[in-house]
Structures are given as C-alpha cells and as structure tokens.
C-alpha positions as CSV (number, residue, x, y, z in Angstrom):
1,X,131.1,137.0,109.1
2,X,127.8,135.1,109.8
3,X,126.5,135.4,106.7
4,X,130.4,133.9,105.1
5,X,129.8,130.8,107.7
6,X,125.7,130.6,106.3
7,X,127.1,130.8,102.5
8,X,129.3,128.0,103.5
9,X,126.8,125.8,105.1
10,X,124.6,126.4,102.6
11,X,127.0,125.1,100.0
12,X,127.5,121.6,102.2
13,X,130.9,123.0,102.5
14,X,131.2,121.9,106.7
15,X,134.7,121.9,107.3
16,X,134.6,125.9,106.0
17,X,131.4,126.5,107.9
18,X,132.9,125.3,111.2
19,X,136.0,127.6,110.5
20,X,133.7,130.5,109.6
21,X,132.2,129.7,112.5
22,X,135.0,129.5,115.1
23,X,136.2,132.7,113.7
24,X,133.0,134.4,114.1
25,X,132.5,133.3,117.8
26,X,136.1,134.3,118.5
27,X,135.4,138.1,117.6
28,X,131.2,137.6,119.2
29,X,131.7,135.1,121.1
30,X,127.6,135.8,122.3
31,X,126.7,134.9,118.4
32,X,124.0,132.8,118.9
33,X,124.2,131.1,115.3
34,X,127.7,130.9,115.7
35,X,127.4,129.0,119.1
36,X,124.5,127.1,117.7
37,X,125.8,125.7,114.3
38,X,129.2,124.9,116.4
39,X,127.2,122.6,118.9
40,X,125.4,121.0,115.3
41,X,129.1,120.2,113.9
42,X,130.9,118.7,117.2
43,X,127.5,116.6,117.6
44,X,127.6,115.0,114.1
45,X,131.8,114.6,114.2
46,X,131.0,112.8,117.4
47,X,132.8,115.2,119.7
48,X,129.8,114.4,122.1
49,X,131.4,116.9,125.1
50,X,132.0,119.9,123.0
51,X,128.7,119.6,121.4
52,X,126.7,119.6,124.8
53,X,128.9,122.4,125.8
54,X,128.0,124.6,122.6
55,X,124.3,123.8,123.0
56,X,124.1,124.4,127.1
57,X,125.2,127.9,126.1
58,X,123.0,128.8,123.0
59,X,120.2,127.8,125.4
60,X,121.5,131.1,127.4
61,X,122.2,133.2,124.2
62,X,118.9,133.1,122.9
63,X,116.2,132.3,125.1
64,X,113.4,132.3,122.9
65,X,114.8,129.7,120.2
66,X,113.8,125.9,121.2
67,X,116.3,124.0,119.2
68,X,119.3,123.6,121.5
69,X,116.6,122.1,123.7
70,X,115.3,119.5,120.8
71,X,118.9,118.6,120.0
72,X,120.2,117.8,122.8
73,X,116.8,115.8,124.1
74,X,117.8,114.0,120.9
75,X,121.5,113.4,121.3
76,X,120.7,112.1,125.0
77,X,118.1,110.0,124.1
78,X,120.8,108.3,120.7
79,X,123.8,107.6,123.8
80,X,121.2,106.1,126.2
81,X,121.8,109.1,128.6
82,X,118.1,109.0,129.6
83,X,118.0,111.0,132.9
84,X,120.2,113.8,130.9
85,X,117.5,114.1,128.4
86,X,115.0,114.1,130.7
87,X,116.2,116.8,132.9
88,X,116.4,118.7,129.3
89,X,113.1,118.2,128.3
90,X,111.9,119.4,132.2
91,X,113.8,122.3,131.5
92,X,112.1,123.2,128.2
93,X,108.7,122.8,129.0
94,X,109.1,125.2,132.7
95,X,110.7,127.7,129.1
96,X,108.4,126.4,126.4
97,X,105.2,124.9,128.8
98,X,102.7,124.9,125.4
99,X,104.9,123.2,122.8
100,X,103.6,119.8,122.1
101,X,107.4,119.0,120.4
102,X,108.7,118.5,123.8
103,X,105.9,117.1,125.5
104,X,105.9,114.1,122.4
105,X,109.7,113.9,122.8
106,X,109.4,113.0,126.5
107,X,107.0,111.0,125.5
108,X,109.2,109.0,123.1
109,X,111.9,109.1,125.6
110,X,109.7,106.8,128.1
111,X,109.2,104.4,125.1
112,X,112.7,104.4,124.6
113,X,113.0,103.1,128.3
114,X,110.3,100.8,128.2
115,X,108.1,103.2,130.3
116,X,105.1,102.4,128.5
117,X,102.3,104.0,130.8
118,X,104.4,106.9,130.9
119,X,104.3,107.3,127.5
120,X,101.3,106.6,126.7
121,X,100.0,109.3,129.2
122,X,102.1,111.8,127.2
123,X,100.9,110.7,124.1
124,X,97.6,110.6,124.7
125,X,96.2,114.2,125.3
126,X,98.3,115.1,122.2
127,X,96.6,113.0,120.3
128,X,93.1,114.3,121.6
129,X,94.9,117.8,120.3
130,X,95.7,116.4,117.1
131,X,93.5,113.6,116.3
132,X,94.4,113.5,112.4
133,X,98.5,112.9,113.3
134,X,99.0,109.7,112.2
135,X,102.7,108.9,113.1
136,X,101.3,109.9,116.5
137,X,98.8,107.7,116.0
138,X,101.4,105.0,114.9
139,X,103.4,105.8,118.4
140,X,100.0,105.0,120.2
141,X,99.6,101.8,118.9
142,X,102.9,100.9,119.6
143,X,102.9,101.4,123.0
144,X,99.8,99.4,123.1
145,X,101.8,96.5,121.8
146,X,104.4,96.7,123.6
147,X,102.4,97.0,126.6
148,X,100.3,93.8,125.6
149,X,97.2,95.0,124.6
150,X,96.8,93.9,121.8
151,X,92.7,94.9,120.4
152,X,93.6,98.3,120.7
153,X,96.2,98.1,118.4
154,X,93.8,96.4,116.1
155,X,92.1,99.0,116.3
156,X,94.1,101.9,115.8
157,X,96.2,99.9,112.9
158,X,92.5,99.1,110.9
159,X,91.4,103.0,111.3
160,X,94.5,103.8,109.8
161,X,94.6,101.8,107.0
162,X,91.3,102.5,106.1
163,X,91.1,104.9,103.1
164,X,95.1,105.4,103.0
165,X,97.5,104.4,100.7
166,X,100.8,102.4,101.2
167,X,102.3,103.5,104.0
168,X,105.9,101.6,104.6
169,X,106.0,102.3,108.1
170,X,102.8,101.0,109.2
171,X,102.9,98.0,107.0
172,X,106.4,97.0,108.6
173,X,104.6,97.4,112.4
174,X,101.6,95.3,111.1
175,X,103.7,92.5,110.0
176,X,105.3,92.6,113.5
177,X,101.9,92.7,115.3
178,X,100.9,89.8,112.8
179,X,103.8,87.7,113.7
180,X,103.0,88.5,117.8
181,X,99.9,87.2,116.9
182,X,101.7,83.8,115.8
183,X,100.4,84.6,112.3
184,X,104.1,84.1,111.0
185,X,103.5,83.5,107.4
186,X,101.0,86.6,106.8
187,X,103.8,88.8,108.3
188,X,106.7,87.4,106.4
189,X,104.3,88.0,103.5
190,X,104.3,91.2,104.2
191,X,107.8,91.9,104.3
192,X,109.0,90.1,100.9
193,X,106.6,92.3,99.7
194,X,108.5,95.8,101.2
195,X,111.5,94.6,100.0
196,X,110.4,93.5,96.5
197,X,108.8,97.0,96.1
198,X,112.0,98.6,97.0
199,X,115.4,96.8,98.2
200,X,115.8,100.5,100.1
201,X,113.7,98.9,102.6
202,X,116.7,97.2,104.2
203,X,114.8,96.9,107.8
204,X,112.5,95.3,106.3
205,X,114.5,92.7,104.2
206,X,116.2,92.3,107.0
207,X,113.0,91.2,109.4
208,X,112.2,89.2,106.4
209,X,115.8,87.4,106.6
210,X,115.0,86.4,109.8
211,X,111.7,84.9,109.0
212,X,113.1,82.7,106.4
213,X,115.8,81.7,108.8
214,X,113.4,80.5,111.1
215,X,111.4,79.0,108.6
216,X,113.9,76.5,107.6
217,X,115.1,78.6,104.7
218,X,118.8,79.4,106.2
219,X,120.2,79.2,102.5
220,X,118.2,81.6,101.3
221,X,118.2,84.1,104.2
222,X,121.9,84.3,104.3
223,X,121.7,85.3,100.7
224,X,119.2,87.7,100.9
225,X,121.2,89.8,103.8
226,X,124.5,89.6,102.0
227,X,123.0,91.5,99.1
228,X,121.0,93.7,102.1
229,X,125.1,94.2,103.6
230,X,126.1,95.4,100.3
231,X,123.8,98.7,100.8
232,X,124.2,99.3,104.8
233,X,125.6,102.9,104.9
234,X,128.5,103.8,106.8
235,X,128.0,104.8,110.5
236,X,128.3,108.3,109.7
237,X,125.6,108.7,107.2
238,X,127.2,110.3,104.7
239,X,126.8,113.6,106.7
240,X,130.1,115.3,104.8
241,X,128.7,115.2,101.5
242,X,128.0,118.4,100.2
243,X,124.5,119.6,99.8
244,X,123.9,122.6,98.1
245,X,121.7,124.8,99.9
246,X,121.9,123.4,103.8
247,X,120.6,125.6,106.6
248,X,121.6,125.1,110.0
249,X,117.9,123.5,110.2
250,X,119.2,120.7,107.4
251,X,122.4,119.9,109.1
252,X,119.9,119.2,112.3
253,X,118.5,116.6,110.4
254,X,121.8,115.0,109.7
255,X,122.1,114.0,113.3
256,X,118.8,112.0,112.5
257,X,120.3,110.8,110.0
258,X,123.3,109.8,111.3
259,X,121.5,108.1,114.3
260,X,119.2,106.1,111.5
261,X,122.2,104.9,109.9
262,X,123.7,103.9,113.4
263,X,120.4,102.1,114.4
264,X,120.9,99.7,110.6
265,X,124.4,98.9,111.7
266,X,123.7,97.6,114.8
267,X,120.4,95.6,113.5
268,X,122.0,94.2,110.4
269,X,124.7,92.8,113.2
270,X,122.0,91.4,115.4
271,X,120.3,89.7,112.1
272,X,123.9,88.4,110.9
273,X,124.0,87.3,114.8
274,X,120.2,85.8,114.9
275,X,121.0,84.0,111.8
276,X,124.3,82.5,113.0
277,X,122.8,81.2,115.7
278,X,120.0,79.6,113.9
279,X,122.8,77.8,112.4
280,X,124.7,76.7,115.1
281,X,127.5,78.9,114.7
282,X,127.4,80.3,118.1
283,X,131.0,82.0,118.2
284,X,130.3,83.8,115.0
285,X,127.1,84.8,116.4
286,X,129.0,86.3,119.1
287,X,131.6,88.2,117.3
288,X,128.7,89.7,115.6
289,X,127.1,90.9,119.2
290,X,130.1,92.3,120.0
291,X,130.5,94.7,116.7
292,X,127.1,95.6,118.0
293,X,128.1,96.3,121.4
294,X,131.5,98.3,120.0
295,X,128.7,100.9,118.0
296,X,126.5,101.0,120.9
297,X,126.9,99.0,124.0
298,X,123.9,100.2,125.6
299,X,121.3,99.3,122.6
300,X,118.9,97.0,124.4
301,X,118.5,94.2,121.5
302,X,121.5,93.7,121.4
303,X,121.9,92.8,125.4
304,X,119.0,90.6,124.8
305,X,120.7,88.8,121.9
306,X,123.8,88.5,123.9
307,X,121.8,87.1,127.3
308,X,120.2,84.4,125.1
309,X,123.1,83.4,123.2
310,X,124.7,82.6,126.6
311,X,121.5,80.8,127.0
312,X,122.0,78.4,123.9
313,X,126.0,78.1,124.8
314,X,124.4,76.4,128.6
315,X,126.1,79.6,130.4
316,X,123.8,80.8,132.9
317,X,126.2,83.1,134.5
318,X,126.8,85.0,131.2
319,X,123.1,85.1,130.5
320,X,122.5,86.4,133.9
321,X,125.6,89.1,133.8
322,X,123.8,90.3,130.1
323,X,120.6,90.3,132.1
324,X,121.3,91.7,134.8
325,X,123.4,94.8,132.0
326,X,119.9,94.9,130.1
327,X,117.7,95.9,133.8
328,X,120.6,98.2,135.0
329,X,119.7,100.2,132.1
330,X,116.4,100.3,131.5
331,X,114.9,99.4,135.1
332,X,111.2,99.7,134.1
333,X,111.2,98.0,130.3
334,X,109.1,94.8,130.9
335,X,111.1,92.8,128.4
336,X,113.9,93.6,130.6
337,X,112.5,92.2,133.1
338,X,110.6,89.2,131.9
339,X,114.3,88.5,130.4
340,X,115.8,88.1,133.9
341,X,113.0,86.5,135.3
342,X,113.0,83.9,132.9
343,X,116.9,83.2,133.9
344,X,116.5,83.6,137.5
345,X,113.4,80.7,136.9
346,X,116.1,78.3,135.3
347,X,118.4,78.8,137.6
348,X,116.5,78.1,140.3
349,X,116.5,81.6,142.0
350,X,112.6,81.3,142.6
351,X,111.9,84.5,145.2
352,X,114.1,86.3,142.6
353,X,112.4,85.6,139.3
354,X,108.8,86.1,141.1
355,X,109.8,89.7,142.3
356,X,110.8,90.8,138.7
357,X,107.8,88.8,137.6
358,X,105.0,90.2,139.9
359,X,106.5,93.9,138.7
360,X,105.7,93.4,135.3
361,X,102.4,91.4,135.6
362,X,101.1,94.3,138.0
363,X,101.8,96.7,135.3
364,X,101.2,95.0,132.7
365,X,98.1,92.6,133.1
366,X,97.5,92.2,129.5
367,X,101.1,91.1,128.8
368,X,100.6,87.6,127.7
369,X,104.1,86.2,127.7
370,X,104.4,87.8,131.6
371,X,101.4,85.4,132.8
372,X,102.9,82.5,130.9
373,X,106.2,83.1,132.6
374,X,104.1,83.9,135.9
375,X,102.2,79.8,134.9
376,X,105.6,78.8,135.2
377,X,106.5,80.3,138.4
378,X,102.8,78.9,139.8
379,X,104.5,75.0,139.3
380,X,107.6,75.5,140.3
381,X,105.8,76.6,143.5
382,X,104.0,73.3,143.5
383,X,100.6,75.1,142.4
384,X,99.3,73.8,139.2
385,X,95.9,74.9,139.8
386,X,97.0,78.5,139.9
387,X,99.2,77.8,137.1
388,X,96.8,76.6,135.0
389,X,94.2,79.8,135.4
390,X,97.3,82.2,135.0
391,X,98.3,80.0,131.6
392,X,94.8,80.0,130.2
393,X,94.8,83.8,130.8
394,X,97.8,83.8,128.9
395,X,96.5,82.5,126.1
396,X,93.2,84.6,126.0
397,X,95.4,87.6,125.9
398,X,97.3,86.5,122.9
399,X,96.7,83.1,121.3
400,X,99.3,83.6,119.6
401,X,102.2,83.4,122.2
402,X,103.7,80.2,122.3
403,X,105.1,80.7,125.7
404,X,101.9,80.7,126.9
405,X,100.6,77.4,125.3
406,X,103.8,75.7,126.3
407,X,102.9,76.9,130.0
408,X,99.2,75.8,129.3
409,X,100.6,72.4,128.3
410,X,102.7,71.8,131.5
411,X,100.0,73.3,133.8
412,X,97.2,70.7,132.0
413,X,99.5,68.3,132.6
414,X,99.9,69.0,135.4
415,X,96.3,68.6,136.5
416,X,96.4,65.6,134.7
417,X,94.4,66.7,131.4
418,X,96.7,64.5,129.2
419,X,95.0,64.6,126.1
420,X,94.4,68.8,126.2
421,X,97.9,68.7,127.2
422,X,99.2,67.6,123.8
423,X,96.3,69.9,122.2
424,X,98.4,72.5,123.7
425,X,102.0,71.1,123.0
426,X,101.0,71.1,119.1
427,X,99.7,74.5,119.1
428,X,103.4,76.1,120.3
429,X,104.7,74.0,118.1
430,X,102.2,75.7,115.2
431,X,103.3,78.6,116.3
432,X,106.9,78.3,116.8
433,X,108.0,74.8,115.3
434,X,111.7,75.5,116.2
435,X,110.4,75.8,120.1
436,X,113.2,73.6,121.4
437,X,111.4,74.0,124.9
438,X,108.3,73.0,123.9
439,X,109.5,69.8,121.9
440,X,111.5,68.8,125.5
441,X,108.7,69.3,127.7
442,X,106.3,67.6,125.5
443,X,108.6,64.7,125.3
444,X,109.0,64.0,128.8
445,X,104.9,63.9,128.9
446,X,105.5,61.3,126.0
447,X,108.3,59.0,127.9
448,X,105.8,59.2,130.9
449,X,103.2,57.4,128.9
450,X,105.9,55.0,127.8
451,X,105.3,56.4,124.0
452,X,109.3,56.3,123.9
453,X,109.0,56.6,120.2
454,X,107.6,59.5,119.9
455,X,109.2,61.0,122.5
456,X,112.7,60.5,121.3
457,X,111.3,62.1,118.2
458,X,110.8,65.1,120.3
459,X,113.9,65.1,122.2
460,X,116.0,64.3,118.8
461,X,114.3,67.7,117.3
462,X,114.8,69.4,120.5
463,X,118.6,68.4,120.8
464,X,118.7,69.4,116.7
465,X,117.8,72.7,117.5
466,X,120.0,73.9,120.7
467,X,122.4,71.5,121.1
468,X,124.1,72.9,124.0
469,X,121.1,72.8,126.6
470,X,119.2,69.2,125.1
471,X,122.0,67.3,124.0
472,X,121.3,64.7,126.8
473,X,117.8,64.8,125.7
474,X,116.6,61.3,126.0
C-alpha cells in the first residue's frame, strides 16, 4: 500500500496519493510516510489544522527523521505564528542539537520579526562553520542593513561579487542598498536591467515600477506592471499540476512554492497600491491594501502601506490603529517601531513617540532614519542643540537618508545656520524630490525670510504632492 500511494505521488497524481494514503493509515495507522505525506497535502490544500495535526504525530512516529520539524518551522513562520515556530524549532534542536538547518531557520525566523541581533547571533557562528555559503552570506548582509549598518554590508556585498558571475538575488539587494544609500538612479538601473534580461523577474520589475513612479514616470510604470499582472501566478502555485516523478521530498518544496507565489500576490498589490497613491487615487490604493490584507493580514508591508495611506488621507487615528496592528505583531522590528513613533510625534503624543524612539536608537545606534526621527523629538522638546548633534549623526550614518537631512535642516535652522539650512533642504530634496515634508518645512524657512516667492513655490509642490495634509500650504 505504501509503495501504490509513492507510485502515485511520484506521478503528480495528489488527489490518488492522498487516498492511497488515507487508506494506508487506516489499516497502519503508525505508517510514518503515510502520516507524513498526509500532513504535506492538508498543508498545501490549506487545511492549516489537519496539517499541524499530521506533522505533531510523525514527529512521534519517527524520531530520527527532521522534516516534520522543518515543515512546520516553515508553515508557522508563512501564517505569522512566530512563537509556534519557535517553540518548534526549541524542540528540534533539544532532538537534533548539531544540525545547523534549524539553528539557520531560527535564525531566519528572528529576521522575519525584525529581531535583528538575534539573528544575526544565529547566523554568525554558522557562517564561521561555513564560510564559502553564500546565501548565508547574503542573510548576513541583510541583517546588517536592516539593522543600519551599512559599511558592513559594503563589505560583504563587494567580497561577494568579486570573482562571481550574475547572481539575480544579490543584484536585486544591491539595488535596494543602492537606493538606501539615496543613489536612486544606479538602483533603478539596476533593476530595468533584471527585468530586461528576463521579464521572470517579476519582483524586480516590480521594484523597478515603483522607481519610475516616483521618478515622475507614472505613465510608464502603470504599463510596465500591467504586463508584470499578466504573469503573477495564482495563489496556489500551481501545486496540482502533475509532475512526473515527485517524492514526498518535491511535494515539500511545493509549500515553498506556494508561499513564493503568496509573497508576489501580496507585493504586486502593495506596488498597484504604492502606485495609486503616487497618483492621487487614494481609495483605489486602498482597495488594493485590502486584497493584500484578505491573502495575508499579518504581512508587515502591507500594515505599513495601510498606516501611511491614512497618513496621506489626514487620518491620524487610522494611521495610529494600522500602527499600533504593525507593533502588536512584531514588537521588536525597528521599522515597526520608528513607524509609530513617527505618528505618535505628529500627533503630539511626545512621552509616547520618545519611548518607542529611545528602544530602537538603543538597539540600533547606527540606524540613521531612528536618530533623524530622535533630531525631531530633540526640537519638539525645545532642544535644538541636541537635535542638531543627533541629526548630523544621522547623516554620517547614511548620507543618503533624507529624513535625516530634512531633520539636519530644521535643527540648523534652528540654531540659526540659515544658509546651511537650505544646504541641507536641497540635499533631501536630491534625494527624494517628491519629499512633500521637506518642500513644507523648507518653505516656512523661506516665508520667514519674507522670500514669499519661493516659498509658495515650495508649498505649491508640497500641496501637489499630498494634497490631503498641505492643501492649506501657504
């Protein structure tokens, strides 16, 4: 019987296998394979509870085999169920305390929370193990960017493109390092060129949508991702095509799969969203959030896209609530953070926005775009000298953030450094020249010079670009 419910899945025939194997574990109901390949099948038909239930007990059945383990580490970390996987992964390495599959998992699973020191301590001695892994390597560097530092990732990202040929994954992270680094045009260079070289690369296209968007070129972005839309596949992955040949190993890999697929839904929605927005549609952009939210409610972009939207619509108690959704989740992710600090600054809920402030700038000292916000804090608080050292360390971290000139702007101001003021003004704008913020601020130094020309130039641009918030602009 197990070897009619193997000849099945190795035929891609999976509504035969699962029957095969349903019969199979009705007459042994301690076949492992059985138990094993029924958990695989309920996990990719999305029968999430039947799936777990299959896997908890092939973890009993054979003691010895790590893959219920890796799978269910897996489907936890795709639903968001992070303390589940967690306690999986705990479990696994007390049974399997040497295999470095687990101990990179967990690692992934702090990146996936925005645990970044967590991670990186996880990644790290594997990488002293394994110094030649280069998607390891890759994983490094990322948490290095996330976490703000930004000349180790130089570092790691020129050692590994040293000597190597293409490599699609780590040209797509060095455009987005690039375009961190404010160096906009190089890394939507970058990613015409991915897409050129194969229109397969749809995140990429995508990413390269978005810079065009924001470069003015709305026409032609919109264009670009309806021909991407055409090619999204279908939430399921195609996972019931028949294969000939599938193991239970290869219909493993269809969960990846499946969760690949998911993960280009939801970002094509955010890009349709992003680009909406950039157009003024902001009702459309919404609807497009909210497919998002329907596939996975709990994907963190997405609650980011949906705080600022409320942002540009003036709705500061929807940008708070999405906020607020995005730090219930992932408690430690500094973008989560920053995100409600920034509204809890706006609003005017000071002691509020420096606690979730101070968090992230304690762990994250090199995190440019936290000591900008921190600047900010530092005038509101009637400080600008502090605000002005906390700005201009901003700025050494990355010059490329143009948060952090905007804050360096105010804080010169501030101090009454007119003239490097406006240095600073022009270089966000370099940066970002559809900073709405920046334009606003800079405008009101303008009016207070009585250069009421030039400021209504700003404050026209300002009130072009988010409507909602600078309409009044004058």
């Amino acid at each position: 019987m197990e070897l009619l419910a193997r000849s099945y899945a190795g035929k891609g025939a999976i509504d035969s296998a699962e029957q095969a194997m349903r019969n199979l574990r009705e007459k042994y109901p301690e076949n492992f394979y059985a138990t094993m390949g029924l958990g695989v099948i309920s996990l990719l038909r999305d029968r999430g509870a039947f799936g777990e239930q299959y896997l908890e007990e092939a973890k009993v059945l054979d003691s010895k085999d790590i893959r219920p383990y890796l799978l269910l580490v897996r489907y936890y970390s795709y639903i968001r169920e992070f303390k589940k996987a967690e306690n999986n992964l705990s479990s696994g390495l007390i049974r399997f305390p040497d295999d470095d599959r687990l101990k990179e998992l967990l690692g992934d699973l702090f990146a996936l929370q925005g645990r970044y020191q967590d991670a990186l301590d996880k990644y790290q001695p594997l990488l002293v193990s394994n110094p030649a892994d280069r998607n390891l390597r890759q994983k490094v560097a990322r948490t290095f960017f996330y976490s703000g530092d930004m000349g180790k990732v130089s570092v790691i990202l020129n050692a590994l493109q040293r000597g190597a040929e293409s490599d699609y994954s780590l040209d797509i992270f060095w455009a987005e390092v690039l375009s961190e680094q404010g160096r906009r045009k190089e890394s939507a260079a970058i990613l015409e060129r991915l897409y050129r070289e194969s229109t397969g690369r749809r995140i990429a296209g995508m990413k390269w949508a978005i810079a065009l968007a924001k470069d003015e070129k709305l026409e032609e972005a919109e264009k670009l991702l309806a021909t991407i839309g055409e090619s999204i596949p279908p939430l399921g992955g195609g996972y019931s095509t028949p294969v000939a040949g599938q193991t239970l190993d290869d219909l493993e890999r269809l969960q990846d799969i499946r969760e690949s697929a998911r993960q280009e839904n939801i970002f094509y929605l955010n890009t349709r969203a992003i680009l909406s927005e950039l157009a003024g549609r902001y009702s459309e952009a919404g609807r497009y959030l909210e497919q998002a939210l329907k596939i996975d409610d709990r994907d963190f972009e997405t609650l980011s896209n949906m705080s600022d939207l409320a942002r540009l619509k003036g709705d500061p108690e929807a940008r708070l609530k999405w906020a607020n959704r995005a730090v219930s989740l992932y408690a430690k992710h500094p973008s989560a953070l920053l995100l409600r600090a920034k509204v809890l600054l706006d609003i005017r809920r000071i002691p509020d926005a420096i606690i979730d402030s101070k968090i992230v700038v304690d762990s994250y000292p090199r995190l440019s775009y936290a000591q900008a916000l921190m600047s900010k804090v530092w005038m509101v608080l009637n400080n600008p000298r502090e605000a002005l050292s906390t700005a201009e360390d901003a700025v050494r971290l990355n010059f490329g953030t143009p948060e952090a000139h905007l804050a360096l702007a105010m804080a010169k101001s501030a101090n009454g450094r007119h003239a490097e003021a406006e240095s600073s003004f022009r270089q966000a704008l370099d940066i970002d020249p559809r900073y709405a913020e920046a334009r606003y601020q800079w405008g009101l130094l303008l009016r207070s010079k009585d250069r009421i020309h030039e400021a209504d130039m700003q404050f026209q641009e300002a009130s072009r670009l988010e409507p909602l918030i600078y309409k009044k602009a004058r």
